[in-house]
N, CA, C and O atoms as a CHARMM CRD file, in Angstrom:
* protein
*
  324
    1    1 UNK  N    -35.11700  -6.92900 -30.88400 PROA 1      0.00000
    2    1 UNK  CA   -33.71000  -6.78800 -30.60300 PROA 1      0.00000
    3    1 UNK  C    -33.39900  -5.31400 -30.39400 PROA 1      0.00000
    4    1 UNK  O    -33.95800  -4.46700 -31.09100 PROA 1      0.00000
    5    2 UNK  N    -32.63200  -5.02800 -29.56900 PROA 2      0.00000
    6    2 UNK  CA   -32.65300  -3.63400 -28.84900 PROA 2      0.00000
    7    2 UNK  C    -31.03100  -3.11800 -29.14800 PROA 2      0.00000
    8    2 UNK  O    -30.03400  -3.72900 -28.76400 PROA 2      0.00000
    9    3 UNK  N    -31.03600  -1.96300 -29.85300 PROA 3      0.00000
   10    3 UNK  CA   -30.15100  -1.29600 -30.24100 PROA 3      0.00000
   11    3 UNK  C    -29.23200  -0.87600 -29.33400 PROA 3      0.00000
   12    3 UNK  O    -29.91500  -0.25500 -28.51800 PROA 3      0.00000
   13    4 UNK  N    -27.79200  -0.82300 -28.87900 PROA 4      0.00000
   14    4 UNK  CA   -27.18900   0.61100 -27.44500 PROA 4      0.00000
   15    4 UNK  C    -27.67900   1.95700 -28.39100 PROA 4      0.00000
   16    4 UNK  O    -28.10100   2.06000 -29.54300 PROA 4      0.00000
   17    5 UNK  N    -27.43700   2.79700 -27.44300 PROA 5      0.00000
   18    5 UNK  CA   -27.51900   4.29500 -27.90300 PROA 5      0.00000
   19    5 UNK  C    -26.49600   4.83600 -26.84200 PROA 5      0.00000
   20    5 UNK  O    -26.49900   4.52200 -25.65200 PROA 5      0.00000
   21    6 UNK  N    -25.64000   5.67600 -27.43800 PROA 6      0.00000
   22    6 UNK  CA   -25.01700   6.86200 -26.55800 PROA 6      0.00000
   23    6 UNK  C    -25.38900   6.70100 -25.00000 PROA 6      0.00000
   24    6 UNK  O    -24.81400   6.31300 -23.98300 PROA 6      0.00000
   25    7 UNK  N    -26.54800   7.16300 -25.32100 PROA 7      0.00000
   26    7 UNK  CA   -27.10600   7.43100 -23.41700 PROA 7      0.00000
   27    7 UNK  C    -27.31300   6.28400 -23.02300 PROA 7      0.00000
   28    7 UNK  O    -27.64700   6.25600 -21.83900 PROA 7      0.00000
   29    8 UNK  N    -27.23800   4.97300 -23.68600 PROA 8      0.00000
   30    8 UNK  CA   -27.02700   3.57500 -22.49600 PROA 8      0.00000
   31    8 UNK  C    -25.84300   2.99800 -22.13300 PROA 8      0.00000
   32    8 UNK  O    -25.75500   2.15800 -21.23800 PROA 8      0.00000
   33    9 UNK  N    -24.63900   3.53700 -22.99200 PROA 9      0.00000
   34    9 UNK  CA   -23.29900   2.53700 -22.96900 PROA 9      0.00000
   35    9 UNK  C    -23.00900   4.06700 -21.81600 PROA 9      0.00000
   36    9 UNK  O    -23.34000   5.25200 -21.80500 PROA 9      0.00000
   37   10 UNK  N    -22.04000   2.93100 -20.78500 PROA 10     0.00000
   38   10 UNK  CA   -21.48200   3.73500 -19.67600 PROA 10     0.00000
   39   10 UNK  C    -20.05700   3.89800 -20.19300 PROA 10     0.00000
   40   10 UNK  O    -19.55200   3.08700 -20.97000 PROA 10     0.00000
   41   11 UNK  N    -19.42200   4.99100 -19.72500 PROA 11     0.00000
   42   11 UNK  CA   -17.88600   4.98700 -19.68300 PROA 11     0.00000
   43   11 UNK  C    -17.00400   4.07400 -19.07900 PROA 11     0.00000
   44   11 UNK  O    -17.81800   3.40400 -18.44300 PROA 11     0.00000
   45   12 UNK  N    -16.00100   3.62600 -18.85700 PROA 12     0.00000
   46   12 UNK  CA   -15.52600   3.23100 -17.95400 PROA 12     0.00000
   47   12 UNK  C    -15.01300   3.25800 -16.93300 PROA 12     0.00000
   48   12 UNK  O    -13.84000   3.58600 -17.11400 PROA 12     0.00000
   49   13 UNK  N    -15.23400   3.08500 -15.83700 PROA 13     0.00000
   50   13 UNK  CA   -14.58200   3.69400 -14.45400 PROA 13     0.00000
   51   13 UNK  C    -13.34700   4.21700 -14.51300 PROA 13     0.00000
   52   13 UNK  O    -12.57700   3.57300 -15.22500 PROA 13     0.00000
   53   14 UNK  N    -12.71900   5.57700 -13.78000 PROA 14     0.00000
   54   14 UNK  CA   -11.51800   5.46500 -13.99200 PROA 14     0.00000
   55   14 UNK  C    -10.90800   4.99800 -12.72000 PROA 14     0.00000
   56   14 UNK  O    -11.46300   5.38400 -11.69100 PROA 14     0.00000
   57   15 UNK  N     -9.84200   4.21800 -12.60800 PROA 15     0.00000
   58   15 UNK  CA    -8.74200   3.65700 -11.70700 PROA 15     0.00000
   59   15 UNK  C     -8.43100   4.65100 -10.68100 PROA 15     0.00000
   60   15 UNK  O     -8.13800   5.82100 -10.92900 PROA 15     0.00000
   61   16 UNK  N     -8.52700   4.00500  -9.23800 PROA 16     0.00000
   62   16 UNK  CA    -8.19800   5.41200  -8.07200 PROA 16     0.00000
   63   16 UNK  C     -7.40200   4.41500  -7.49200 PROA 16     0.00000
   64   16 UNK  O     -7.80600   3.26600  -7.30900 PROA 16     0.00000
   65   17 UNK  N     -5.99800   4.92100  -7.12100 PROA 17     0.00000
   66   17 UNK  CA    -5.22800   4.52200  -5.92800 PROA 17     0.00000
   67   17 UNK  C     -5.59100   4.33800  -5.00400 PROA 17     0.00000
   68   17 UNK  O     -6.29700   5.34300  -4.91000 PROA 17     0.00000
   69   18 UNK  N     -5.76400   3.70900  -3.88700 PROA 18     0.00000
   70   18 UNK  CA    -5.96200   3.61900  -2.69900 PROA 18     0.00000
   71   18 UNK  C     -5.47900   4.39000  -1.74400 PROA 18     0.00000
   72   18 UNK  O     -5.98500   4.94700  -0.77000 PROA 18     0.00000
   73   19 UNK  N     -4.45800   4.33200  -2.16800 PROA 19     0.00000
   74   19 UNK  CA    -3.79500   5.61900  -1.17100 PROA 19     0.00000
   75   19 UNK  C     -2.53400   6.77200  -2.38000 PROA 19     0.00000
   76   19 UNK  O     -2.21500   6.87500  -3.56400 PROA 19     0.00000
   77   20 UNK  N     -2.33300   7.19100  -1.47000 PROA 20     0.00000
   78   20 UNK  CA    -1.06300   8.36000  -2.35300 PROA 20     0.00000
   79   20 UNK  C     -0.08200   7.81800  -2.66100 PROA 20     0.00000
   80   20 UNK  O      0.33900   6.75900  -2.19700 PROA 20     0.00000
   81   21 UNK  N      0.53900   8.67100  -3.71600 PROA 21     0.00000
   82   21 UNK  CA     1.46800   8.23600  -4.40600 PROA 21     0.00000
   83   21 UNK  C      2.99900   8.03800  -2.79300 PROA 21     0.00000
   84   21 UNK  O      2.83400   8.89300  -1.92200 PROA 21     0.00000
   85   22 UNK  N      3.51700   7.62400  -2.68200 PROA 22     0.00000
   86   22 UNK  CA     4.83000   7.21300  -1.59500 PROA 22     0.00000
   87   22 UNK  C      5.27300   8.31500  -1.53000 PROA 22     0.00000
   88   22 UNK  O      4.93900   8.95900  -0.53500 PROA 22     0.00000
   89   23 UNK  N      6.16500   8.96300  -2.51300 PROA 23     0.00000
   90   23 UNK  CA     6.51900  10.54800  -2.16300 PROA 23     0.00000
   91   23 UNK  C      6.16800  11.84500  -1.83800 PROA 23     0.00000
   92   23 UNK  O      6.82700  12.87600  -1.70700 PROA 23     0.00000
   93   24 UNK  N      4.81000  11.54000  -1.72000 PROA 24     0.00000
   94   24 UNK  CA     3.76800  12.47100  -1.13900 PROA 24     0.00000
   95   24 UNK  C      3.89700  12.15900   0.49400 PROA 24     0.00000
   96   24 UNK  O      3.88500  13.20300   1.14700 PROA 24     0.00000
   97   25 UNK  N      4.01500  10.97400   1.27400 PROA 25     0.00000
   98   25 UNK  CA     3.83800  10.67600   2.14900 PROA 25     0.00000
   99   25 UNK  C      4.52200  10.81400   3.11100 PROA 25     0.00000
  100   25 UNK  O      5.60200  10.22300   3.13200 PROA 25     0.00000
  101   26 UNK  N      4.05200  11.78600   4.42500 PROA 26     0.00000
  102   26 UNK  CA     5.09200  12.43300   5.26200 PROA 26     0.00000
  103   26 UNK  C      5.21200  11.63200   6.79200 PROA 26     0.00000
  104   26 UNK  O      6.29300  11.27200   7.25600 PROA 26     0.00000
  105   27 UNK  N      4.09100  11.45900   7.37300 PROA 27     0.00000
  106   27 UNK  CA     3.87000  10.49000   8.46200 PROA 27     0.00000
  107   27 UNK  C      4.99100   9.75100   8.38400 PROA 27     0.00000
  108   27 UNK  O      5.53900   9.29200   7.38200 PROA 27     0.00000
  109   28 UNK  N      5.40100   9.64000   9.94500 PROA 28     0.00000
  110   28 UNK  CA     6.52000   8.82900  10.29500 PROA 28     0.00000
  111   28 UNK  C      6.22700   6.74800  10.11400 PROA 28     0.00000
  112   28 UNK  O      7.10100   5.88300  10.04900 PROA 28     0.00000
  113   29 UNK  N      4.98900   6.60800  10.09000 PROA 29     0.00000
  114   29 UNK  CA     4.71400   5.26800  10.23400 PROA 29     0.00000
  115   29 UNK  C      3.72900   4.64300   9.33000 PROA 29     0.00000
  116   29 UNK  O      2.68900   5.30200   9.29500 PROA 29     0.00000
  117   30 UNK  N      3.71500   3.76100   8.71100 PROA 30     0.00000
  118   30 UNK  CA     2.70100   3.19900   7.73200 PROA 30     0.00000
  119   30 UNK  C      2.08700   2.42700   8.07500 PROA 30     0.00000
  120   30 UNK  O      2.73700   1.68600   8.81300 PROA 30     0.00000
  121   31 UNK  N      0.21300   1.85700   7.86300 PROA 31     0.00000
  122   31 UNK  CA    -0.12600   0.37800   8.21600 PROA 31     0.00000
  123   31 UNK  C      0.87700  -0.68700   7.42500 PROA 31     0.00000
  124   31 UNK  O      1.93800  -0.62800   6.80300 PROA 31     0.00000
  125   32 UNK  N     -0.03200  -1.63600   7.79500 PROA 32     0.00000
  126   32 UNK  CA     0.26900  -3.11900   7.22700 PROA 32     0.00000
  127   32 UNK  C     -0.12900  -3.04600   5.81900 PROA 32     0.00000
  128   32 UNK  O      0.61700  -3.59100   5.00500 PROA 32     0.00000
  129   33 UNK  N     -1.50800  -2.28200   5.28200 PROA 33     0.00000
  130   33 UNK  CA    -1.93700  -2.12900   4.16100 PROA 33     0.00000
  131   33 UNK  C     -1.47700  -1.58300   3.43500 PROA 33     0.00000
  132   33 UNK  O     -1.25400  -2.00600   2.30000 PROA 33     0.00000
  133   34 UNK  N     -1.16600  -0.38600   3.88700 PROA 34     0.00000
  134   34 UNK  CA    -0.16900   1.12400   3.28300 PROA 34     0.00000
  135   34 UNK  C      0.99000   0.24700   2.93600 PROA 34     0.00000
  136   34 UNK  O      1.00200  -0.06500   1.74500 PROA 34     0.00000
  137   35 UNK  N      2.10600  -0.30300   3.75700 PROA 35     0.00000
  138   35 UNK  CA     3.13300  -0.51600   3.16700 PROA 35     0.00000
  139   35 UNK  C      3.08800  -2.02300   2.50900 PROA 35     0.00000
  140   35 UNK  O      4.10300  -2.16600   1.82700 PROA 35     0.00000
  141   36 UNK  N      2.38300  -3.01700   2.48400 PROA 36     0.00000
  142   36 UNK  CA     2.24800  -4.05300   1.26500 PROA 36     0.00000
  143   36 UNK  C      1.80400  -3.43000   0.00200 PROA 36     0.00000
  144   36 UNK  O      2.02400  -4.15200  -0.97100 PROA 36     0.00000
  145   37 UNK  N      1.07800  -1.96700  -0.34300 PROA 37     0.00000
  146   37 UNK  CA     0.59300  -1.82800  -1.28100 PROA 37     0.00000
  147   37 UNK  C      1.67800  -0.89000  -1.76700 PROA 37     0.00000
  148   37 UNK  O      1.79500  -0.56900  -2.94900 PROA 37     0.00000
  149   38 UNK  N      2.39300  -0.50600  -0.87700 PROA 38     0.00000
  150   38 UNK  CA     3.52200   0.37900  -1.57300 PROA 38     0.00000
  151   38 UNK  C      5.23000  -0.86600  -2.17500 PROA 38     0.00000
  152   38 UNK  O      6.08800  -0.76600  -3.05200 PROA 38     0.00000
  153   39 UNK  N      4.93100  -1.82800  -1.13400 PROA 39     0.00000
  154   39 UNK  CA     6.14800  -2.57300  -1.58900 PROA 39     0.00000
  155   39 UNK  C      5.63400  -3.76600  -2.37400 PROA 39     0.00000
  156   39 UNK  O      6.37400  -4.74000  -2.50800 PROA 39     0.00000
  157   40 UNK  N      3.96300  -3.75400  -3.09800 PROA 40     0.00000
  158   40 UNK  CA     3.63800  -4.80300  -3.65400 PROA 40     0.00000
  159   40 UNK  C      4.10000  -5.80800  -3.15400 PROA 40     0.00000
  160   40 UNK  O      5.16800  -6.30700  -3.50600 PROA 40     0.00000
  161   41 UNK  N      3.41100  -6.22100  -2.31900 PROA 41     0.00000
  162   41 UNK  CA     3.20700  -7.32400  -1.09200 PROA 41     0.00000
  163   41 UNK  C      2.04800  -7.83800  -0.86900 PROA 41     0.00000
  164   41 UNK  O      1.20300  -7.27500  -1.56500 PROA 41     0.00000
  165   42 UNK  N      1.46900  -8.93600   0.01400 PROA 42     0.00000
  166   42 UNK  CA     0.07600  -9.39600   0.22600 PROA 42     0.00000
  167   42 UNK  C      0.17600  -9.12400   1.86900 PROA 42     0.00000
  168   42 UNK  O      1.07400  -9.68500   2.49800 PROA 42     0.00000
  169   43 UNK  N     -0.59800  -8.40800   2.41900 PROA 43     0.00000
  170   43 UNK  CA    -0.20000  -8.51700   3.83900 PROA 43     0.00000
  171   43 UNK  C      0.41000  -9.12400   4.51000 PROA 43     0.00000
  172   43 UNK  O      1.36600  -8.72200   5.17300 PROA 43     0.00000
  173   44 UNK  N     -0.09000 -10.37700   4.46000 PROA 44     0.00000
  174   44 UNK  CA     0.09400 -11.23700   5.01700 PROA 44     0.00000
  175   44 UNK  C      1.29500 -11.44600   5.11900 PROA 44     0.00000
  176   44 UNK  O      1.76600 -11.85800   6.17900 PROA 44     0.00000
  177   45 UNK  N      2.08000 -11.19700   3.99300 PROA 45     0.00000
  178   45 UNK  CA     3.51100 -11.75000   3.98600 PROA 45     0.00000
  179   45 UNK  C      4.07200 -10.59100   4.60300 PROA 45     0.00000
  180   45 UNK  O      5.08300 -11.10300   5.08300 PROA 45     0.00000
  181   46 UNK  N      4.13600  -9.05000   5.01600 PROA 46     0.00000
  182   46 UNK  CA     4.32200  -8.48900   5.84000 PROA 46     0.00000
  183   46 UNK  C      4.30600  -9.03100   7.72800 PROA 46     0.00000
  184   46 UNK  O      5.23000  -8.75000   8.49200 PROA 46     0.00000
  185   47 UNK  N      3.15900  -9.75500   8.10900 PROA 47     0.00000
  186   47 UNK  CA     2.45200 -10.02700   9.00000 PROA 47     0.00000
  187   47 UNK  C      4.23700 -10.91100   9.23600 PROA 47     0.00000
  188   47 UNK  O      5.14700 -10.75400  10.05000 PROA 47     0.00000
  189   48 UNK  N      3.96700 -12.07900   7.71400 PROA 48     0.00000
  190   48 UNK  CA     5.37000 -12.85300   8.20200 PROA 48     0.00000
  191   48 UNK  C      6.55700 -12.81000   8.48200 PROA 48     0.00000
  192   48 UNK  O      7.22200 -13.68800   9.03200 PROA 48     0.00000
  193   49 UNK  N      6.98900 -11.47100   8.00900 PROA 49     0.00000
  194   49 UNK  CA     8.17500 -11.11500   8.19100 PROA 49     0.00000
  195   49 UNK  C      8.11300 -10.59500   9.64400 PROA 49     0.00000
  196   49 UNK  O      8.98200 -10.86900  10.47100 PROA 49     0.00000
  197   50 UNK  N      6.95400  -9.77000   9.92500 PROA 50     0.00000
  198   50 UNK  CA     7.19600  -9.44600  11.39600 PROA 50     0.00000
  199   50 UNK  C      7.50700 -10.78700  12.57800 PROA 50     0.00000
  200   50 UNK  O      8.41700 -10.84300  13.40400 PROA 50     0.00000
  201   51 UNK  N      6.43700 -11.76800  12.32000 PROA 51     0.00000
  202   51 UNK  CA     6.82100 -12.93400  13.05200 PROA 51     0.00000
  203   51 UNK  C      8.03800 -13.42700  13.26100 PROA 51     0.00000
  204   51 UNK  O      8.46300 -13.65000  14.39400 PROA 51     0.00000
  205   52 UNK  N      8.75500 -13.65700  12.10900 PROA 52     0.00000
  206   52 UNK  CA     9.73400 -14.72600  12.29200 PROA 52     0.00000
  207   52 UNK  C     11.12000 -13.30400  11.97600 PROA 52     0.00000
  208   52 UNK  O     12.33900 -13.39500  12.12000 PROA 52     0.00000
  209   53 UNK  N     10.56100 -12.50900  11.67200 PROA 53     0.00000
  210   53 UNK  CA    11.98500 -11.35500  11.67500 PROA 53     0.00000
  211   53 UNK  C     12.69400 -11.75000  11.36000 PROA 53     0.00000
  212   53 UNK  O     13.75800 -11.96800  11.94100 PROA 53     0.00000
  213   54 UNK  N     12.26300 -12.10400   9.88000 PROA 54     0.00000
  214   54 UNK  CA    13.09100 -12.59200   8.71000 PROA 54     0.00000
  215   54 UNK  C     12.92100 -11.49800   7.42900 PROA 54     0.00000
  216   54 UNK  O     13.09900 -11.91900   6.28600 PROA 54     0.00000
  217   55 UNK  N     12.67100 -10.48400   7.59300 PROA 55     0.00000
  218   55 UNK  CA    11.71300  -9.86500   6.32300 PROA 55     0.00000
  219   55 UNK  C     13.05900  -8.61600   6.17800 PROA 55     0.00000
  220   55 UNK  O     13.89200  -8.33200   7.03900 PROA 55     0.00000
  221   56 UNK  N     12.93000  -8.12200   5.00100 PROA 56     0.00000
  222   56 UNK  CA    13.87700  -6.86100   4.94700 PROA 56     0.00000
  223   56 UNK  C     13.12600  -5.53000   5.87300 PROA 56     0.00000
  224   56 UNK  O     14.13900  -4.83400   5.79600 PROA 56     0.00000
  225   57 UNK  N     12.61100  -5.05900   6.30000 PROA 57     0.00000
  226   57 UNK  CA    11.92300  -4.45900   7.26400 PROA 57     0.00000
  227   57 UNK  C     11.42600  -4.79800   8.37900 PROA 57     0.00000
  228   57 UNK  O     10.43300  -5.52400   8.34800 PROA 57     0.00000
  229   58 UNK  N     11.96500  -4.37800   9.65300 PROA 58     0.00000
  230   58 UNK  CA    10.92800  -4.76600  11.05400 PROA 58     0.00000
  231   58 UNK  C      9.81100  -3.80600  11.37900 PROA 58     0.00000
  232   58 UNK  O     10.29400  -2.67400  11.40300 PROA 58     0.00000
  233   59 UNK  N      9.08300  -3.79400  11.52500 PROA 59     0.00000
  234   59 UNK  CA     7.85400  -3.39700  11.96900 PROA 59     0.00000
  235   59 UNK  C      7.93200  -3.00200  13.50900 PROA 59     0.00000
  236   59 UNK  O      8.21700  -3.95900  14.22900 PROA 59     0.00000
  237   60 UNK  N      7.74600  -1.84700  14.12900 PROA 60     0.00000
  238   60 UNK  CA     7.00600  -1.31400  15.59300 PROA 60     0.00000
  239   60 UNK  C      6.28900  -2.01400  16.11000 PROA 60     0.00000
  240   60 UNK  O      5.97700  -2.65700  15.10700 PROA 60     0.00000
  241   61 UNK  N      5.57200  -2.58100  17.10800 PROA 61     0.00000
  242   61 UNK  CA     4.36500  -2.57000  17.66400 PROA 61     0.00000
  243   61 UNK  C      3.73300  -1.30100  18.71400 PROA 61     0.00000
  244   61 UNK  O      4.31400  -0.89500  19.72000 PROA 61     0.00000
  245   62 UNK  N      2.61500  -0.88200  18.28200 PROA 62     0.00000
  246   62 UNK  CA     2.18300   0.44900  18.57700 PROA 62     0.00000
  247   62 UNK  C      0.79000  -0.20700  18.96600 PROA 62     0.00000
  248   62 UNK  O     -0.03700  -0.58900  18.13800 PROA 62     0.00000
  249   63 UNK  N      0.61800  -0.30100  20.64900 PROA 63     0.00000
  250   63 UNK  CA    -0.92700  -0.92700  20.96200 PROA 63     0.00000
  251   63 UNK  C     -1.44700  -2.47600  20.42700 PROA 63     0.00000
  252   63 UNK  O     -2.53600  -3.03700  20.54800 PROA 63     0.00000
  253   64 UNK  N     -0.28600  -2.86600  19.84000 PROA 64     0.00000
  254   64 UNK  CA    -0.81800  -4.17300  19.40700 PROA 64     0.00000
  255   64 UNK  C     -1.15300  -4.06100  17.92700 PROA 64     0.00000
  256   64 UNK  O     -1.95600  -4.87400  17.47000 PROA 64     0.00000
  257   65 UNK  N     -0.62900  -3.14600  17.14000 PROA 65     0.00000
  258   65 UNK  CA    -0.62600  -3.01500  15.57700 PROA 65     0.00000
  259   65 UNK  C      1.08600  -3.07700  15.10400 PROA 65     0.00000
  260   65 UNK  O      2.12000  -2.95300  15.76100 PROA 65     0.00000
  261   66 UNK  N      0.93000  -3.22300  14.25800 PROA 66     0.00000
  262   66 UNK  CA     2.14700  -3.13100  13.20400 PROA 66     0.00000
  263   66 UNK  C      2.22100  -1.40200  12.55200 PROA 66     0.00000
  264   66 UNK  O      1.37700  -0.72900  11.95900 PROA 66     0.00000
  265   67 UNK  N      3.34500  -1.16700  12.89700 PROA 67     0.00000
  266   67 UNK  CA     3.63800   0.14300  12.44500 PROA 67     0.00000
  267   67 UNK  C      4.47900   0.42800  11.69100 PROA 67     0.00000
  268   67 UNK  O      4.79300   1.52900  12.14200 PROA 67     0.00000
  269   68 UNK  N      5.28100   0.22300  10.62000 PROA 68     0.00000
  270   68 UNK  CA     5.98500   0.17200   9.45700 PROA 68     0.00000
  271   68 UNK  C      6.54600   1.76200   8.90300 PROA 68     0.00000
  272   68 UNK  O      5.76300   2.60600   8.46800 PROA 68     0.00000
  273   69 UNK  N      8.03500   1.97500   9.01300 PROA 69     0.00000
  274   69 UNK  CA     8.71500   2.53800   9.00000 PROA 69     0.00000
  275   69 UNK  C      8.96400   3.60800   7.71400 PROA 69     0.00000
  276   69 UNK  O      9.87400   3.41500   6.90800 PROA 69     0.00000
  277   70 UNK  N      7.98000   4.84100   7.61700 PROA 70     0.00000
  278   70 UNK  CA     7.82700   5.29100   6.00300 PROA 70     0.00000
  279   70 UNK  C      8.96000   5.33100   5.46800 PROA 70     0.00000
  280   70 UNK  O      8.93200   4.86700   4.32900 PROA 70     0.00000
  281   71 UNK  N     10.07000   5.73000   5.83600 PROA 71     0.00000
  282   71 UNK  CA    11.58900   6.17900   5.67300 PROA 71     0.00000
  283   71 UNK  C     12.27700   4.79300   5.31200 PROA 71     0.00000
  284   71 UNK  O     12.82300   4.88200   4.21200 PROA 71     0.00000
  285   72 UNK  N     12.37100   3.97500   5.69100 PROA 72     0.00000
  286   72 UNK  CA    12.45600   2.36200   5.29500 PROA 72     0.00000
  287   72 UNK  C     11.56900   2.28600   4.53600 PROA 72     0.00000
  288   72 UNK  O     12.09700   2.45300   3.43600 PROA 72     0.00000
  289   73 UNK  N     10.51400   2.13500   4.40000 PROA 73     0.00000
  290   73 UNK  CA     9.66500   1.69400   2.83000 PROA 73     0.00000
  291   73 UNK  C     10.35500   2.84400   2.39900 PROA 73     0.00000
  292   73 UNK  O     11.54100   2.55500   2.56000 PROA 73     0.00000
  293   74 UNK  N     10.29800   3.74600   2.03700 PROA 74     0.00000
  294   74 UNK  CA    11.10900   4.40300   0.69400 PROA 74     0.00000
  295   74 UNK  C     12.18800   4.07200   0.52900 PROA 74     0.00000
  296   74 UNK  O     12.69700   4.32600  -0.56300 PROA 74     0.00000
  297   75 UNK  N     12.66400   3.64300   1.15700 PROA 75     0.00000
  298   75 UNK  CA    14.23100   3.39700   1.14600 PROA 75     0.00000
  299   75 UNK  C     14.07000   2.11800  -0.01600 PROA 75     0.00000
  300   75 UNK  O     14.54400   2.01700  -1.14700 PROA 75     0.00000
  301   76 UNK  N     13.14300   1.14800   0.82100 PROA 76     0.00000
  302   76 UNK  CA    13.27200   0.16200   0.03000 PROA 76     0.00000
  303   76 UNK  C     12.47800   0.27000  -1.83700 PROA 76     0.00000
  304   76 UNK  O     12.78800  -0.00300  -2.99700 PROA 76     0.00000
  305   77 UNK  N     11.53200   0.75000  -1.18700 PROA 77     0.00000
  306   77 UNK  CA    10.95600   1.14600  -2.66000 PROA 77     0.00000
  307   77 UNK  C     11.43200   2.15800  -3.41400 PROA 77     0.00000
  308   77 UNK  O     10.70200   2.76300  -4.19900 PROA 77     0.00000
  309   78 UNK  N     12.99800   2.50300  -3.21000 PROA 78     0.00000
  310   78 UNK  CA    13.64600   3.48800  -3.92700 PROA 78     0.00000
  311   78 UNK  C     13.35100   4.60300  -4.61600 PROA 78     0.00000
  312   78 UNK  O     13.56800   5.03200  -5.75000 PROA 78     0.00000
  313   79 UNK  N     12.68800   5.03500  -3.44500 PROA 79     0.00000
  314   79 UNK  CA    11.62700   6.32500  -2.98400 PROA 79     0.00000
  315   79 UNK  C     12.32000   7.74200  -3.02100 PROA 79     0.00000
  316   79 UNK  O     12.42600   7.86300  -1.80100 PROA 79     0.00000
  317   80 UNK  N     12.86800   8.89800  -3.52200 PROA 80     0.00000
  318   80 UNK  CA    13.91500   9.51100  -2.37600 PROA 80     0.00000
  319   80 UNK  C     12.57900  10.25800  -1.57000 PROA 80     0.00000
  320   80 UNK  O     11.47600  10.67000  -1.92900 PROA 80     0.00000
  321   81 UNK  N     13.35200  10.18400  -0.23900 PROA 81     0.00000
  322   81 UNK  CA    12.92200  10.86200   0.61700 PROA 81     0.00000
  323   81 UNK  C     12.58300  12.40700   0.83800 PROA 81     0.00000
  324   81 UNK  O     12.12200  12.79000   1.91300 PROA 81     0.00000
């Protein structure tokens, strides 16, 4: 039966954001990813609001992407600007 020691137990990872904190963020436009993870959202349900333009935010289309409004996500995520 085999003892841990110091030098076998690992630390635990520490937690990294994915992206920056919102008020750091200067760019005029956000992905789909960027702003579900800032308005705690699942994409997807972004994706839906763009469809049926039912969602509290409309989305750009830029080339055939979704381009999401940084100034509106803060707004909504009661961000100040």
């Amino acid at each position: 039966m085999q003892t841990a020691t110091l030098s076998s137990i690992q630390a635990p990872q520490q937690f990294t954001a994915p992206f920056p904190a919102l008020a750091l963020v200067n760019k005029p436009n956000l992905t789909t990813a960027e702003t579900a993870y800032y308005l705690n959202r699942r994409p997807q349900t972004l994706r839906g609001w763009a469809c049926l333009e039912n969602g509290p935010l409309r989305p750009t289309r830029i080339g055939g992407l979704l381009a999401w409004s940084t100034a509106t996500v803060k707004a909504l995520a009661g961000v100040a600007a």
